[in-house]
Steps between C-alpha positions, in 0.01 A plus 500: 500500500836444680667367170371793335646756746825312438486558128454858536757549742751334316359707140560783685829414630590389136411871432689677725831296445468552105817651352379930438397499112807608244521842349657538174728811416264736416286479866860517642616816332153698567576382893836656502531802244482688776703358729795505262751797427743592307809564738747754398842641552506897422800731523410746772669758237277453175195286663510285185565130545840350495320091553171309530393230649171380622362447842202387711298581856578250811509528838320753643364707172775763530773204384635449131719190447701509212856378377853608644600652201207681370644695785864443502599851387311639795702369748850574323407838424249613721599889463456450111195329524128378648230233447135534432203340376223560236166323429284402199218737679786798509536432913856573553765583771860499652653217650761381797681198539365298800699189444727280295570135413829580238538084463144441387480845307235646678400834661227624700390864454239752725294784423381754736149344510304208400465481093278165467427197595742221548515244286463118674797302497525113455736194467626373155229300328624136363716519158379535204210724625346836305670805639503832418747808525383870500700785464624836267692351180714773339310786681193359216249497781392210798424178308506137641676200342373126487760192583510199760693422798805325398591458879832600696803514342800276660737693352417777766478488851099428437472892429361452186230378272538394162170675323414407173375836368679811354586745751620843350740777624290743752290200617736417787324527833161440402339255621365135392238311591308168523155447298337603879663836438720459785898640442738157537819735385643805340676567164826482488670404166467361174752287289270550168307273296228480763774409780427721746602499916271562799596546843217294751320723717645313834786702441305830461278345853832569668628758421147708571526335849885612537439807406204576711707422767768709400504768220810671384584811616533822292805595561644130498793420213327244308747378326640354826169349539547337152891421545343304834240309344653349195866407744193330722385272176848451389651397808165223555535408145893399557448337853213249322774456207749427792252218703366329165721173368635597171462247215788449264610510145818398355682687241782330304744464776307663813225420716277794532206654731220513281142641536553646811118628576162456305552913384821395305524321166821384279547449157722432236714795406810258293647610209438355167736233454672624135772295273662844507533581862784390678387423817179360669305767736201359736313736716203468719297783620268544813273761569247609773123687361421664849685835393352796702433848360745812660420795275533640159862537545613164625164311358552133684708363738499165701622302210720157569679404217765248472701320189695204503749535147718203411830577215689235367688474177752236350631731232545872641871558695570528877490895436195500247336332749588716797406821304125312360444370869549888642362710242158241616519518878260810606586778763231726447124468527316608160279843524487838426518661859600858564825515719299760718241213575762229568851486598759390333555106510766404839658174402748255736653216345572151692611188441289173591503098471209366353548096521893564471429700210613848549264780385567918497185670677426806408242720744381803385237754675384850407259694748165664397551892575162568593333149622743478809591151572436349133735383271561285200761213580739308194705190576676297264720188572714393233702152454862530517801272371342343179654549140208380331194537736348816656200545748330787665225549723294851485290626739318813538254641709353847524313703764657283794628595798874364448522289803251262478642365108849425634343188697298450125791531317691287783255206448511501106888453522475210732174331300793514238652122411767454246450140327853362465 
């Protein structure tokens, strides 16, 4: 009798520690049609929409989380402009902004009242596991796509999972979830050819718990609030770059930092070697992935870029030379910014000894007008006193608060090593 009650008990506990049973996509979608919107950005002029996105219920019922920019133009033009939401049962409303996490790309949003049910959040399930993304493609209608968990990117600062599925424009901000129907992250981006991006819901956890705590007001400047956050992530992101060792690379005649952080990767960027060139060009280039989204205007910022080009020729002149060597050696960073959205460039020039090689640095800085604070940074450092041999570092940085690179820029010049 007593090794009978002992089987049952542990039958039963068997039972109740059993993993729930999995849902496929189309359980999952009748769960959640309601509880997913489309979220919109209307002129307050015409009413008609001027962006979509997608969004979902958390926190208390009255709470949609979706992406940063679904929302962006909001919060640069708030005059202009105003968010709300619509769902597949016609439910519909207006929308404030409760709270923001610019880095991570999300937003949290409030109605006036409670709309639904929350959905239940969870961890990320182990890689390679089914997951599926709902949201509004192209303003088509809600629909849910099928992938698995790739797990989290190290190219970012663990903000992001790589989902193998195909994510479409006006499905950022809706949510995905695990076969138990529970949301482990939002939509956030797609790279095409089923390479899509998902932010984990940790990140979403927190900010729902910030901004509980603290909602924005209505009368605050946001755009301070956003100039604030991403010089926050910036700043953190340089001060780890600043306490990690730096592994080397060499490059002809230098000794160079290499990959500085997991987020960055180098490659290749030489020229092909040709009978009928007359010199020999060699040019690595490093680049961070953990860019973060501004606003239609300035799109990304938070890139760290830096290029390492080698010149040397046996045939071209002293002055040939001289003129190839400057016409290559960068002073302005590459985009397409309005001159009322940035300032012009501010450049000092200084001499420096690199190994007793002498090098001409080159600092530039121009200020964002209406993120105050923020601004993109260019240094170069080129080799002086050779006839026949040319180097220069570039380094650029954007959406940085301009004091905290000089001690970056500081340490790439002294992990510097000329090889005799």
């Amino acid at each position: 009798m007593f090794s009978r009650l002992i089987a049952a008990s542990l039958l039963l506990a068997g039972v109740a520690a059993s993993p729930a049973e999995a849902i496929d996509s189309k359980q999952i979608y009748q769960l959640n049609q309601e509880r997913v919107f489309q979220v919109r950005v209307l002129n307050r002029e015409t009413g008609k929409k001027s962006s979509i996105g997608s969004g979902f219920i958390v926190g208390d019922g009255s709470q949609v989380a979706t992406n940063y920019h679904v929302v962006g133009q909001v919060i640069l033009e708030p005059e202009l402009f105003y968010i709300s939401y619509v769902g597949k049962d016609g439910q519909e409303g207006e929308l404030k902004l409760l709270g923001l996490d610019v880095a991570r790309d999300l937003a949290l949003l409030g109605a006036d009242k409670p709309i639904g049910d929350a959905i239940k959040m969870s961890p990320l399930p182990p890689r390679g596991a089914p997951i599926y993304a709902m949201g509004n493609p192209l303003d088509l209608g809600l629909t849910i796509a099928v992938g698995t968990n790739g797990g989290i990117l190290n190219q970012t600062d663990d903000s992001r999972i790589l989902f193998s599925g195909s994510l479409n424009p006006g499905m950022s901000g809706g949510p995905t979830f695990n076969d138990q129907g529970e949301v482990i992250g939002i939509n956030v981006a797609t790279a095409r050819n089923d390479i899509s991006f998902i932010v984990p819901s940790k990140f979403l956890n927190d900010l729902i718990e910030q901004s509980n705590a603290d909602a924005f007001s209505a009368e605050e400047d946001l755009k301070l609030e956003v100039a604030r956050q991403v010089l926050a992530y910036e700043t953190s992101y340089i001060e780890q770059l600043l306490e990690s060792d730096w592994p080397k690379l060499d490059l002809r005649q230098f000794n160079l930092p290499g990959i500085i952080s997991p987020t960055v990767r180098c490659w290749d960027n030489s020229a092909k070697l040709s009978t009928i060139v007359r010199y020999k060009r060699y040019q690595i280039r490093c680049a961070n992935k953990n860019h973060v989204y501004l606003d239609e205007d300035n799109k990304f910022v938070g890139e760290l870029t830096y290029e390492y080009f080698w010149l040397e020729s046996e045939d071209l002149n002293a002055i040939q030379f001289y003129n190839l060597y400057e016409n290559l050696n960068k002073d302005q960073i590459d985009s397409k910014i309005d001159r009322d959205i940035v300032s012009n460039f501010n450049c000092r020039t200084w001499f420096v000894e690199v190994s007793a090689q002498e090098l001409k640095g080159n600092l530039c800085r121009r200020e964002y007008v209406e993120y105050k604070g923020m601004s993109d940074v260019l240094f170069t450092a080129a080799l002086m006193g050779h006839k026949n041999q040319g180097f220069f570092i570039t380094l650029i940085m954007t959406g940085v608060d301009y004091s905290s690179t000089l001690p970056l820029i500081q340490k790439f010049l002294e992990q510097s090593e000329w090889k005799p």
